[in-house]
N, C-alpha and C positions, 0 to 999 in steps of 0.2 A: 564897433562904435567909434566913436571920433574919438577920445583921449587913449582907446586902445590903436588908431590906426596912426596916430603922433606916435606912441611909444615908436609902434615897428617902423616906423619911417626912420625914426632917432637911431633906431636898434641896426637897421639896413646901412644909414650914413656910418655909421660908427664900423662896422666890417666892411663897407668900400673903402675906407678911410687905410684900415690895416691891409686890405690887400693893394691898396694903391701903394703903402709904404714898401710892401715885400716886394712888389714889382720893381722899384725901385732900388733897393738893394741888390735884385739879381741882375736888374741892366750892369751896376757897379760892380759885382761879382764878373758877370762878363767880360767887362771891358777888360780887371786887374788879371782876370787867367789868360787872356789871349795876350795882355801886355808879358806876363812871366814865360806863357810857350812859346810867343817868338823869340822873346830873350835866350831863354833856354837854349832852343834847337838853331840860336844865329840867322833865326831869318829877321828880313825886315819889318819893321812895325805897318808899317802899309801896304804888304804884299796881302795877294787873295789867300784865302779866304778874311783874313783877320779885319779888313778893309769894309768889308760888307759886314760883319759881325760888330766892328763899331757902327757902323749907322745903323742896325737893329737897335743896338741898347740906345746911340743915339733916341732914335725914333722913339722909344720907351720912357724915356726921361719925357720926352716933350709931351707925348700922348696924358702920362701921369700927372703932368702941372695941367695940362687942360682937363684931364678928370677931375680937376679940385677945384679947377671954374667952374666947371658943371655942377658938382657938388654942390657951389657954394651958393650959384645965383637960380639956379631951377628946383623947382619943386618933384619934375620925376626921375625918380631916382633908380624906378624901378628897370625902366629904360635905359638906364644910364648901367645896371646893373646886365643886364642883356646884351648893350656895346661893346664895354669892355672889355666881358666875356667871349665873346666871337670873336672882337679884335685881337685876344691874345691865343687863340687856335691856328689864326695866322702866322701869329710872329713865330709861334712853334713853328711852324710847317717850316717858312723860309729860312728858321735857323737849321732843322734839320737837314734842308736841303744843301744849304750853304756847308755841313760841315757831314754831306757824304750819304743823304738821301736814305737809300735801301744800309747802308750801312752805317747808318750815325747814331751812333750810342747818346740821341737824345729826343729818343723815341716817349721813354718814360714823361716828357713834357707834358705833353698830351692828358696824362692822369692826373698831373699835379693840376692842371686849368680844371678837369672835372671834376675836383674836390673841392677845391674851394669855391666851384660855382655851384656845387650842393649846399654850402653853407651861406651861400647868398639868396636862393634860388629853391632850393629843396629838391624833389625827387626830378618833376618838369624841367624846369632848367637843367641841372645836370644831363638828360639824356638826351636833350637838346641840342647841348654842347658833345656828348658822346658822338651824337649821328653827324654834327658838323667837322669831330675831327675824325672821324673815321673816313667818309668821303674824301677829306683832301688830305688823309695819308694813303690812300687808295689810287686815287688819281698820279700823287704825286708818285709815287713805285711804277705805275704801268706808263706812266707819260719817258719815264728813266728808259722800263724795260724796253720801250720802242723807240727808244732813241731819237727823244722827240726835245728832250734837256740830257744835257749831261751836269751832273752833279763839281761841286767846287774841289772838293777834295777825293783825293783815289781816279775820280775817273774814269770808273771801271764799266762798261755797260753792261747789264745784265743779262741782255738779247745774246744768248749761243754761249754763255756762260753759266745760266741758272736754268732747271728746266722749269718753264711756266706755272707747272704744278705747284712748284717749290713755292714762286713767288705769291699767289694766291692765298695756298696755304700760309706764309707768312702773314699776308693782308685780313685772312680772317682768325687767325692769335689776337692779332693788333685788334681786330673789333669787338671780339668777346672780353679783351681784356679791357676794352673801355667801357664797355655797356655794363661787365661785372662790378665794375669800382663806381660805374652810376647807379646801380640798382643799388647796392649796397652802403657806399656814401651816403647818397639820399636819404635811405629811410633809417641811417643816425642821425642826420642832418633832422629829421623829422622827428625824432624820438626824443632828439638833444630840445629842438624846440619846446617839444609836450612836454618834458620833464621841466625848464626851466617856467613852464606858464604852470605847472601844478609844484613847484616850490613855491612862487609867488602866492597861489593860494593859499597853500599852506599857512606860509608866514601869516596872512594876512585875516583866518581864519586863527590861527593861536592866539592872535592878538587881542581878539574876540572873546575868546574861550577864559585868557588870563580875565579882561576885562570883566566877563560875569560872574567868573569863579569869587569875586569878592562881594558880590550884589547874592550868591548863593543862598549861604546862611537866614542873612537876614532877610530875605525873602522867601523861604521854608519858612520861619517863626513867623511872619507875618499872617500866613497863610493859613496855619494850626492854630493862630488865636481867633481867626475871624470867622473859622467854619464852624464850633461851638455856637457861639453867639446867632450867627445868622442862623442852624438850625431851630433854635430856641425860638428867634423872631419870628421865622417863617411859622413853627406851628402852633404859636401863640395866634399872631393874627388868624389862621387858619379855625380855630377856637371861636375866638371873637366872632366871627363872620358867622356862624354856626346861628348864632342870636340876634342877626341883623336882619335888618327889611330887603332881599333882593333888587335891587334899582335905587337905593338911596342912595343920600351923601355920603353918609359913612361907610355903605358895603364900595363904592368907587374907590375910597379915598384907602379902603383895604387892597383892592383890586391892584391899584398902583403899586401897593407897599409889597404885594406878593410878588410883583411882575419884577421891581428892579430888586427884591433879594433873588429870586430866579436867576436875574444877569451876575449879581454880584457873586450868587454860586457857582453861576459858568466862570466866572473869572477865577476865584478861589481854586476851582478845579485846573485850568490853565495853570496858574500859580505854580500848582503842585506840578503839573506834568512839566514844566520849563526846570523846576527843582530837582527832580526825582523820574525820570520817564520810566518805566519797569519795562524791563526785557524778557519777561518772561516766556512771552509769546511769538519772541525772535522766531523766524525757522528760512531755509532756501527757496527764494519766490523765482518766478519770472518776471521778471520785472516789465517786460512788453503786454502781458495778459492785465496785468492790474490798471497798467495807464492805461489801454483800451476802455478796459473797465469805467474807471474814474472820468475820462472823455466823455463817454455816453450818457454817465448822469449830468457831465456837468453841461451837457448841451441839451438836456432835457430841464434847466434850470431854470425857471420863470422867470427870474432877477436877469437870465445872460441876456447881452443883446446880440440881438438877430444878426446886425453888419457885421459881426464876429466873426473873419475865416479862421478856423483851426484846422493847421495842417498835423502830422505826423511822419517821423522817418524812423523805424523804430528796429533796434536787432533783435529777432527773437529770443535771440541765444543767451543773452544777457541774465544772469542770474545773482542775487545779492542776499546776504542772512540779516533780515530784517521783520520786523512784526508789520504784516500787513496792513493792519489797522495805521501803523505808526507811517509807511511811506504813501499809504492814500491821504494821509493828514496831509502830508508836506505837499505834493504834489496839490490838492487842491485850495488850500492856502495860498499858494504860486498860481495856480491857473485863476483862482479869484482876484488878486491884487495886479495879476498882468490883464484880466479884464475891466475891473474899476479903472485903470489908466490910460483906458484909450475913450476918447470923447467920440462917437461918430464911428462910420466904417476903419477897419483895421485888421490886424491879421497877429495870431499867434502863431508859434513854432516850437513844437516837440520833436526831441533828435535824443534818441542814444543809441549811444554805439559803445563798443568794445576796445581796447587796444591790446597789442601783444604782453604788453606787461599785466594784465590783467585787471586793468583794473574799467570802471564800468562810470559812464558819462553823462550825465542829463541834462539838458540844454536846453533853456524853456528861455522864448527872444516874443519879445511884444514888439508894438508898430505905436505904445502910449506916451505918454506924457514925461515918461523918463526920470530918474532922481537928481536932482543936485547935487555939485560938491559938497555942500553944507550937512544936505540929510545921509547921503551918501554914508557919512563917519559914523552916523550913530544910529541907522536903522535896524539894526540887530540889536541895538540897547533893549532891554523890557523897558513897560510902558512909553518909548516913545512913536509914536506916530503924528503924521501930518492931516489923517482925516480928523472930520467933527466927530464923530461916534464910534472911533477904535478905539480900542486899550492899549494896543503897540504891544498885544504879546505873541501875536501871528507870526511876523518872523522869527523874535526871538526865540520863540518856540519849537518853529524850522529848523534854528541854528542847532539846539539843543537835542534834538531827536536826531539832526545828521552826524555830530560829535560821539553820539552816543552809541551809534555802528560803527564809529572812526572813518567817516565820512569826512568830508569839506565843501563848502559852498561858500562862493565869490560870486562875485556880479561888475557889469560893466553899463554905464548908460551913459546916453549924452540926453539931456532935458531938447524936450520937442522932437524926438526919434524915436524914442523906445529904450528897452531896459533887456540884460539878458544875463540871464541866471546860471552857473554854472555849477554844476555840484557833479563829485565825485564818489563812488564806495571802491574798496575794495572787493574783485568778481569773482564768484565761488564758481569753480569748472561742473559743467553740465554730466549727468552722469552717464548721459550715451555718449561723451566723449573721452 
């Protein structure tokens, strides 16, 4: 959604920003080692190699104040994120080359660009960049071995010195060892992501939880005084009506007074269940077989409208310790309030999946009407809501049944786009696994 796609823009600029700085420090680490090793071994400050080793970092310096043009005046950053990453598989290659090709102990360059462009980038980029510097540390060795360049330092050609085998063998170390450090980068890179979007939750989800933990109490008491009373009401008038004329003033004017203590005791009951959810019914579901479940009624619902696409992506495998009754509640509560907010044709989206940390994902995205900043803060409040004829205890009540498996649920929407749900449990291992 759009206030999520500003964060990671912000989040994207903010690590170009530090890899624009380290880059810039290592041109300066460059420049001051080759200024100490000429010194050292008495050669001259502008003899080769060191000659062309300053115009690298040169070139580095200059490259990095124009990445912070780009930063600052364009909007893709994502692009800009791609650039500079391939641009600096380059400067690798010709620093290697410059300081000894097949034998330049700055082969390791190489891995430091695919790490950090897993932290820009993720798994795709990283192996992107793997397959860009593999190729032209490949070329660069066999272009040597046939003496087609010869290298700045040593000098030495490879041709009728190494047997070809050798060298090969070399070239594919060099690519398993990059592909290895992008498979594996990446999917920290990817996991460091997941984890800091499900602290966020978290946080943001406690905040919640403090927030009603004080509305508790007195909303249990409320709820024990008012279920007494309305039972009395309801079967007194029940009584009354016994002695009335069917179709009169008075048996209507009961009729009404049965129907809204009715709603008042579905409310009462909510009450309770946001107060108190009982787990005794907990047990290890499939979480895939129930939303099929839950899908088929609710598409067989006379209220849904028709222009409604609902898709499905769903793991079978997915398992969580929850009262069924209690996650078909939540589930259709969501797929009801993601239906009342789309006006006309539009499109739902159920998605869960698995991660290796185990834990189990539900992702329920509309194409409706979206929430506001405003309501945004206090939807999860009890009683508030923005329809005419809700009680605002649907979500709440949501919140409180996910809490109560030690679940979490956050949401993200932009008003006039859509709204997308995200909830978490922790995933109990399957027993054929």
């Amino acid at each position: 959604m759009k206030d999520n796609s500003v964060k990671e823009s912000a989040n994207l600029s903010l690590q170009i920003k530090w890899i624009i700085l380290s880059r810039v420090i290592f041109a300066v680490i460059l420049i001051v080692s080759c200024l100490v090793f000429s010194s050292g071994e008495h050669l001259s400050f502008f003899s080769q190699p060191f000659l062309t080793l300053y115009n690298i970092a040169a070139a580095i310096l200059v490259l990095s104040i124009l990445y912070l043009i780009w930063l600052n005046k364009f909007k893709n950053k994502l692009f800009l994120a791609y650039f500079q990453t391939i641009t600096d598989t380059f400067i690798v290659t010709a620093i290697i080359f410059v300081t000894g090709s097949y034998d330049s102990i700055f082969t390791f360059l190489y891995l430091v660009v695919i790490i950090y462009t897993s932290m820009l980038l993720l798994q795709k980029g990283s192996l992107i960049i793997a397959t860009i510097s593999c190729l032209q540390y490949g070329i660069l060795v066999e272009l040597e071995y046939y003496k087609i360049i010869t290298p700045f330092m040593g000098q030495l050609y490879l041709s009728g010195t190494i047997d070809e085998s050798y060298i090969i063998y070399r070239i594919i170390i060099i690519i398993m060892a990059c592909f290895a450090v992008a498979i594996l980068s990446g999917l920290l890179a990817r996991q460091l992501k997941g984890a800091k979007q499900d602290l966020k939750m978290v946080r943001e989800h406690l905040k919640r939880v403090e927030k009603m933990a004080a509305m508790d109490e007195m909303i249990s008491g409320i709820a024990h005084e008012v279920k007494n009373p309305l039972a009395s009401l309801s079967g007194s008038i029940q009584l009354l009506q016994e002695d009335t004329k069917p179709g009169s003033y008075e048996d209507r004017l009961m009729q009404i007074i049965l129907r809204e203590t009715d709603r008042l005791k579905n409310i009462v009951n909510n009450i309770r269940l946001f107060a108190n959810p009982r787990t005794d019914n907990a047990c290890v579901i499939k979480m895939a077989q129930i939303i099929e479940e839950t899908v088929a009624l609710f598409l067989n619902d006379p209220e849904r409208n028709e222009n409604i696409n609902l898709t499905m992506k769903l793991n079978k495998d997915a398992s969580v310790f929850i009262d069924p009754l209690h996650f078909t509640q939540i589930l259709w509560n969501l797929l009801k309030n993601a239906a009342q907010s789309i006006n006309g044709p539009g499109e739902i989206k159920i998605q869960l999946r698995s991660s290796i940390t185990n834990r189990v994902y539900l992702i329920i995205e509309d194409t409706g009407i979206g929430i506001s900043q405003k309501d945004g803060r206090d939807i999860f409040d009890p009683f508030y809501t923005t329809k005419p004829d809700g009680t605002g205890l649907g979500l709440s009540i949501i919140h409180r049944l996910i809490d109560t498996y030690d679940g979490v649920i956050d949401f993200e929407s932009t008003p006039g786009k859509g709204t997308v749900f995200n909830i978490f449990f922790n995933g109990v291992a399957s027993k054929g696994k």
